[in-house]
C-alpha positions in Angstrom: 68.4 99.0 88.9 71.6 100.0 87.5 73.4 97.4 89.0 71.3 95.4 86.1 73.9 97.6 84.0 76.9 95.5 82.6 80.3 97.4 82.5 81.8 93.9 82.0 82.7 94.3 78.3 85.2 97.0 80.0 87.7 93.7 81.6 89.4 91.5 80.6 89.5 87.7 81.9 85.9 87.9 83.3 85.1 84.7 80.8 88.1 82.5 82.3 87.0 79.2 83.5 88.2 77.7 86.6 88.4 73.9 88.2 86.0 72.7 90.5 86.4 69.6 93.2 83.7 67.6 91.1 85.6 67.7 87.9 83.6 70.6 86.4 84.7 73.7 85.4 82.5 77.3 85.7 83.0 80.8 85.0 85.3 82.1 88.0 83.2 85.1 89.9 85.4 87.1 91.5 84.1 88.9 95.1 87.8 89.6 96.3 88.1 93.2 94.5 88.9 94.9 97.9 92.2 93.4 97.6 93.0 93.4 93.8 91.1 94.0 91.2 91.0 92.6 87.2 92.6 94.4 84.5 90.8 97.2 82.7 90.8 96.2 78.8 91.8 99.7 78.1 94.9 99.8 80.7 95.6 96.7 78.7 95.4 98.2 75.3 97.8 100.9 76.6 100.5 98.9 78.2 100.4 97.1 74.8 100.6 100.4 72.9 103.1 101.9 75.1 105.6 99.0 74.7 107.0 99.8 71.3 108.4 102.8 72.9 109.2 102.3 76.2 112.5 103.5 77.0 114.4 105.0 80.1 112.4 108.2 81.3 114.7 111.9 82.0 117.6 113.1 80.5 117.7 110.7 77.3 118.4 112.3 74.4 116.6 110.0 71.9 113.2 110.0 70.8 112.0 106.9 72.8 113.1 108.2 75.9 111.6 111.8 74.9 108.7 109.8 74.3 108.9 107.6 77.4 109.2 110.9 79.5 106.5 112.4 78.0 103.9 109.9 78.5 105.1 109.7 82.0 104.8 113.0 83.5 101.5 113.0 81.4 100.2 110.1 83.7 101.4 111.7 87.0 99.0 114.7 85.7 96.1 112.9 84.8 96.7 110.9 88.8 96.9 114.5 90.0 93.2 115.8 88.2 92.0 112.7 89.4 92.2 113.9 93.1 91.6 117.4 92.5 95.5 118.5 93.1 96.8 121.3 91.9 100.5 121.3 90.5 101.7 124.5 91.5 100.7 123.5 95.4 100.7 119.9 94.9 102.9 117.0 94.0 102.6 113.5 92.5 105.1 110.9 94.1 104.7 107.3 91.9 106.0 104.0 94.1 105.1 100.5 94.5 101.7 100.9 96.5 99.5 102.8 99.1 101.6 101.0 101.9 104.9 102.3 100.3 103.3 105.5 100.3 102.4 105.9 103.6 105.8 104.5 104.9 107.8 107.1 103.0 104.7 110.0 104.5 105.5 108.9 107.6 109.5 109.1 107.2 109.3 112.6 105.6 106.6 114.4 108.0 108.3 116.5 109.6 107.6 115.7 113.0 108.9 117.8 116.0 109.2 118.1 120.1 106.0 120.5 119.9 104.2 118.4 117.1 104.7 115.0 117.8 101.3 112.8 117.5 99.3 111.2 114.9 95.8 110.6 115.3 94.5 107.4 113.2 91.7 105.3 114.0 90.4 101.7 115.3 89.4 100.8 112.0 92.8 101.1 109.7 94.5 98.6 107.9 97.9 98.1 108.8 99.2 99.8 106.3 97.6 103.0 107.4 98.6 102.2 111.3 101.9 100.5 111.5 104.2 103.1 110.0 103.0 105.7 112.2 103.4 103.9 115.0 107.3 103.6 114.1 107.6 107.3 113.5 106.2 108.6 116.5 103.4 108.8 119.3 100.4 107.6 118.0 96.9 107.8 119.5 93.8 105.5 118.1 90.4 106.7 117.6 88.0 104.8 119.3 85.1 103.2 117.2 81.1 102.6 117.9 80.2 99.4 118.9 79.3 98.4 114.8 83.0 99.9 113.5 82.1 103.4 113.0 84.6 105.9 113.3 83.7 107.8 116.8 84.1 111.4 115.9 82.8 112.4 119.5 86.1 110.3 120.7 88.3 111.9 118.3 87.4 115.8 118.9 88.0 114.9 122.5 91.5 113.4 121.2 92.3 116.7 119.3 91.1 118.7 122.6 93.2 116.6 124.7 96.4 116.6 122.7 95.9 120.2 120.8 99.1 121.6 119.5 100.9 118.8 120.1 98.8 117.2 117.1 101.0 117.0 113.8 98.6 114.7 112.1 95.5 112.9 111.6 95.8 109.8 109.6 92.7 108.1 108.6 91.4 105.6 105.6 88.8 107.2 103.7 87.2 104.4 103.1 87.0 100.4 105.5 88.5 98.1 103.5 86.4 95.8 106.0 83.1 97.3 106.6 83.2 99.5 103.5 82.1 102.5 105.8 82.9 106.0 104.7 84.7 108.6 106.8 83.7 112.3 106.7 87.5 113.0 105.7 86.5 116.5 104.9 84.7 117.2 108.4 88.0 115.7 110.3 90.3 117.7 107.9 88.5 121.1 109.1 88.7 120.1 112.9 92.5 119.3 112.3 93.3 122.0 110.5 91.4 124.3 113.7 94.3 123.3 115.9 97.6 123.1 113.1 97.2 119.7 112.4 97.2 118.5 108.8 95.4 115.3 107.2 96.6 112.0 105.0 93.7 110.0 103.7 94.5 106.4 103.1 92.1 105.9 99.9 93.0 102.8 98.9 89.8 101.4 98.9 87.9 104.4 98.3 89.6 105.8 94.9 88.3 102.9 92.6 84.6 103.7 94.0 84.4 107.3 94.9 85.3 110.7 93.7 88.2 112.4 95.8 89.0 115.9 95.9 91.7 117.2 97.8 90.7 120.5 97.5 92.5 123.7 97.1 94.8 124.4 99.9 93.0 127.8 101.7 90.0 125.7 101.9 90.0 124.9 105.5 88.5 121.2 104.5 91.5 120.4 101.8 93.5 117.1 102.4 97.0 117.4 102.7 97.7 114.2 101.7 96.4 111.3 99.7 97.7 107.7 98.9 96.4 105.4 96.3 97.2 102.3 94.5 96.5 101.2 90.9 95.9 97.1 91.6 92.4 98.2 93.3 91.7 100.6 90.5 91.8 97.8 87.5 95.6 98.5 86.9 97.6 95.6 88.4 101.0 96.5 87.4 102.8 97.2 90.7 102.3 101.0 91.4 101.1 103.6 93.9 101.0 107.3 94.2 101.0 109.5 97.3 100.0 112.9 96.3 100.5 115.8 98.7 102.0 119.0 99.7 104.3 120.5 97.4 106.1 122.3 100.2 106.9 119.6 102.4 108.5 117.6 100.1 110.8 120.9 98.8 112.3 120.1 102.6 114.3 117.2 104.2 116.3 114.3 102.9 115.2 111.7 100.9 114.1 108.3 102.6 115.7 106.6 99.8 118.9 108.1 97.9 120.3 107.0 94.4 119.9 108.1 90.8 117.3 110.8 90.1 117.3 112.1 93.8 119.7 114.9 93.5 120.6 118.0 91.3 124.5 117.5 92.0 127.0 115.7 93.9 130.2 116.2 94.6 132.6 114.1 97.2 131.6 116.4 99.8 128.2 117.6 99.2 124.7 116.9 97.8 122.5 119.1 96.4 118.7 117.4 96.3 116.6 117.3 93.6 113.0 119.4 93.8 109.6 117.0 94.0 109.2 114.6 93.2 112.3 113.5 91.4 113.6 113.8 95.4 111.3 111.2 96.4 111.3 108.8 93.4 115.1 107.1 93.5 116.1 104.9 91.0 114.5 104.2 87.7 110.5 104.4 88.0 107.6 102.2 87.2 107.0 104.0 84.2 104.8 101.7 82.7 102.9 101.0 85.9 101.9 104.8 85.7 100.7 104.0 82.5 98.4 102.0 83.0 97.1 103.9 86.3 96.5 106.7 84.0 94.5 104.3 81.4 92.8 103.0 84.2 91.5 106.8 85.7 90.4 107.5 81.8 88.5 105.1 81.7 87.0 104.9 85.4 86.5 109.1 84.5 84.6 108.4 81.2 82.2 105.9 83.2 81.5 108.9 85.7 82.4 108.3 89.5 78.8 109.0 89.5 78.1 106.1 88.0 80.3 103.8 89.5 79.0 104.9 92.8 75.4 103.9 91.8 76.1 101.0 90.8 77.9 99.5 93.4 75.2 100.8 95.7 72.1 99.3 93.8 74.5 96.0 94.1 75.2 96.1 97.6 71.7 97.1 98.8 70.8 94.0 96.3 73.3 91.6 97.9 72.2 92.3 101.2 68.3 91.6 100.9 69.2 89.0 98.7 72.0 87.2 101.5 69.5 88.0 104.4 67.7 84.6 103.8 70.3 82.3 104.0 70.2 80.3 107.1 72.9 81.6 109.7 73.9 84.8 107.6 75.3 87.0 110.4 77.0 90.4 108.4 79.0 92.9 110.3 78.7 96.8 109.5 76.3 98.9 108.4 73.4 95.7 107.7 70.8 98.3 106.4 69.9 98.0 102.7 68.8 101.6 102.3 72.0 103.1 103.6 74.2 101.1 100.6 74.8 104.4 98.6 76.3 105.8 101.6 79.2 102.9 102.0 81.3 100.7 99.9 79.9 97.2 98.6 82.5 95.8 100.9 80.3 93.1 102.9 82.0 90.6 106.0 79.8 88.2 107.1 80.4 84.4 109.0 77.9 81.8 108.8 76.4 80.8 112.3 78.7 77.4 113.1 80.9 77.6 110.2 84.3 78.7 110.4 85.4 81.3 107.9 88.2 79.4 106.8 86.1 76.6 105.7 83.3 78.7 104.5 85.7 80.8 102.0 87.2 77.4 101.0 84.0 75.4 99.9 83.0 78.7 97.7 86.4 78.5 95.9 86.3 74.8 95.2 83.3 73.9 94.5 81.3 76.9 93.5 84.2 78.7 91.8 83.6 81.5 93.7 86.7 84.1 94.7 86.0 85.4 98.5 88.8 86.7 101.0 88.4 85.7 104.7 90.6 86.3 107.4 91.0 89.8 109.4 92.0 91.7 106.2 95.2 93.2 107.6 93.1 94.8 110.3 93.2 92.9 112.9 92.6 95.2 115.9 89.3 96.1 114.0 88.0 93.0 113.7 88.7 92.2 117.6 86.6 94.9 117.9 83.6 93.9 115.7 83.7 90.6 117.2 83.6 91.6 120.4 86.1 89.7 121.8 87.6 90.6 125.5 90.8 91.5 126.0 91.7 87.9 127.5 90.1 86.4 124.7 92.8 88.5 122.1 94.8 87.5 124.8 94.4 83.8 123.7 94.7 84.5 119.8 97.6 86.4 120.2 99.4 83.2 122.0 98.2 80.9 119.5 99.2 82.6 116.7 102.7 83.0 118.2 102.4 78.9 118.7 102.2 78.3 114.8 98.1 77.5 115.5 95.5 79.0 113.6 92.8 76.8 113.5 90.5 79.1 115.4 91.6 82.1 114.7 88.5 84.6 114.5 88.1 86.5 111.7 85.2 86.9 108.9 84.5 86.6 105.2 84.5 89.1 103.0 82.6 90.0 100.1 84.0 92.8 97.7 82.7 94.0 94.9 84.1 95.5 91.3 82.3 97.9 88.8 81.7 94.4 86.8 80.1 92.3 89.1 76.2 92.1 88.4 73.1 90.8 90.0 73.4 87.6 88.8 76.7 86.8 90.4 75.3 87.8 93.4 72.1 85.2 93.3 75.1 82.8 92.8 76.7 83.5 95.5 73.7 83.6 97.5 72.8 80.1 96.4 76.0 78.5 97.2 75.6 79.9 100.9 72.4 78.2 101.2 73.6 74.9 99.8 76.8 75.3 102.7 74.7 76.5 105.5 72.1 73.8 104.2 74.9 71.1 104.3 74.8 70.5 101.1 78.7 70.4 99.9 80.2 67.3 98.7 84.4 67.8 99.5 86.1 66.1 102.2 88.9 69.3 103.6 91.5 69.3 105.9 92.6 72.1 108.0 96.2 72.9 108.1 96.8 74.6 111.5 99.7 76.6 110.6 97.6 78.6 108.2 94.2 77.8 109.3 93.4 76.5 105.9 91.0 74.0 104.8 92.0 72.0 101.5 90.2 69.2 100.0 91.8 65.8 100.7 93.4 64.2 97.8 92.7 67.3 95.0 95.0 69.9 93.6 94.5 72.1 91.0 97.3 71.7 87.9 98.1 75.3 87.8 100.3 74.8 84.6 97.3 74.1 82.6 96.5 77.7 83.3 99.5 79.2 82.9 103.7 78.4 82.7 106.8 80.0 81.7 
């Protein structure tokens, strides 16, 4: 298996050792990469590198900001090849995140009377949902009964609203389910009725190769949003890579320094892309280390980071089957795992997912995320819960009381996690769904957290300013 394959020796921070409630302390595994992910040594080596000449980027004269500028347009480059966009149809616009990236899509499309809906999907995250729904009408794509996107549903959505269609918005990837979308089949169908396409890929560009494709391809993606802290560079920045054309047009969502060609007291002249769209001073070194980060995730071969994480997840779910109470959601078929992400939610028959995600922390050092993953209408959905009973959530929540709100736990994993972590993993499960846990915890109904009774970590043993 290639999963057997170690690309470990490519991270830092893998060898850290964390407390446990017994006293102990083990080797922290870390299953939460579909929220952040560790630092790539090389994006490391490069920050460290690029630091003796960081400088302000544009318009200095010296030789560390020629430098600065340099190095920075070189990385908005190398995030465009990564995507297969083209500069002379294309642009690169660097910001905090994929959510920041979306929100400033969705305040620049230029919507109209004619062309004012956005078709998105059941499954988003909120990131992917929420700014839409501020900009104008939007319609969600209903799902299968397991989470899948429902394409039948959504070419009867583009036949019901035709030309009134500006939009399809949809994640290429579940950051919950890990399931893929045929972004490439949708972008044809929108395209057939005027429409164009933004891929949220997020959670696809660490695992997948993306190619936004030349623009008279009737399949091309007009739009795609990433962020670096899921690709192994967690230094605060996004990129939302798109149409060249569009962003020639309109205003600015945000105005300031680097925005404009000239001003006057009476007038403003913008800037072309993307300086239009970037104000202020940029994360320059952020796009550093995204740029390390797609060398060296482009030297391994998307190829091979796609095999991987399949011979992983197809290993992780016949290995997870026999513990007692397992119940996964998705795509639960071990021979379909090179056709999803090795994203796995799961709850354990009687166990709430707080607690479950709690006991793996403290005393099996083991990093899970549990919750609804900013996703909430799509987990509803995969629980099956009636209308009356989101009903009931939605109440409690609102009455500061989580302790049972549904949601699941969720298993993520990175191009460094290996077999062996996952026969940990599995093991601890057992031992919880077994009984076999030894900490006394305490829910806090606010958050719906469970804590051990009388234990704290001392985070400054770890790390203090």
């Amino acid at each position: 298996m290639s999963a057997q394959h170690s690309f470990a020796n490519l991270f830092i921070g893998l060898d850290v050792e964390t407390p446990l409630l017994n006293g102990e302390r083990r080797r922290y595994i870390n299953f939460d990469n579909a929220a952040s992910t560790p630092p790539l040594k090389k994006v490391q080596d490069a920050v460290n590198d690029f630091m003796l000449y960081y400088s302000s980027v544009h318009r200095g004269t010296g030789f560390k900001s020629q430098l600065a500028t340099h190095i920075y347009e070189e990385a908005r480059e190398i995030t465009m090849r990564f995507v297969g966009a083209d500069p002379k149809t294309h642009t690169c616009i660097y910001g905090k995140n994929t959510t920041e990236a979306i929100n400033k899509l969705a305040r620049r499309f230029p919507f109209t009377a004619q062309r004012d809906v956005v078709l998105t999907s059941g499954m988003e995250h909120h990131s992917n949902d929420l700014p839409w729904r501020q900009a104008t009408t939007t319609v969600h794509i209903r799902l299968t009964p397991d989470g899948q996107l429902d394409e039948a549903d959504f070419d009867a959505k583009l036949a019901e609203y035709g030309s009134r269609v500006a939009l399809v918005a949809i994640s290429g990837a579940s950051n919950v389910t890990g399931y893929l979308n045929p972004v490439h089949r949708l972008a044809e169908k929108a395209h057939a009725v005027g429409a164009q396409i933004a891929v949220d890929c997020a959670q696809l560009a660490p695992h997948r190769k993306i190619d936004m494709r030349a623009m008279d391809d009737p399949a091309h993606l007009d739009f795609v949003a990433i962020s670096a802290h899921k690709m192994y560079a967690p230094l605060g920045t996004g990129a939302l890579i798109g149409r060249r054309d569009m962003f020639e047009q309109g205003d600015p969502d945000q105005v300031g320094g680097g925005t404009v060609a000239i001003v006057t007291l009476g007038d403003v002249v913008w800037a072309g892309p993307p300086d239009r769209d970037e104000a202020g001073s940029p994360n320059t070194v952020g796009a550093v280390a995204l740029a390390a980060a797609i060398c060296q995730l482009e030297a391994v071969g998307m190829d091979k980071v796609a095999g991987h994480e399949a011979d992983l997840t197809e290993y992780a779910l016949n290995r997870l089957a026999s513990v007692p109470g397992f119940h996964p959601y998705g795509d639960t078929d071990p021979q379909n795992s090179a056709h999803r992400l090795g994203v796995l939610p799961f709850n354990l028959e009687g166990r709430s997912h707080f607690w479950v995600a709690a006991v793996l922390g403290h005393e099996f050092g083991i990093g899970v995320r549990n919750g609804c993953f900013c996703a909430h209408p799509y987990i509803l959905h995969l629980l099956g819960l009636s209308a009356e009973e989101a009903h009931t959530v939605r109440e409690n929540i609102l009455a500061e009381n989580k302790r049972e709100m549904p949601g699941l736990v969720r298993v993520s994993f990175g191009l460094y996690n290996t077999t062996e972590e996952v026969d940990a993993l599995a093991d601890a499960l057992d031992q919880i769904a077994r009984g076999k846990f030894y900490g006394d915890y305490r829910q806090d109904i606010a958050s719906g957290e469970f804590h051990p009774v009388g234990w704290k970590p001392n985070f400054k043993e770890y790390f203090s300013f």
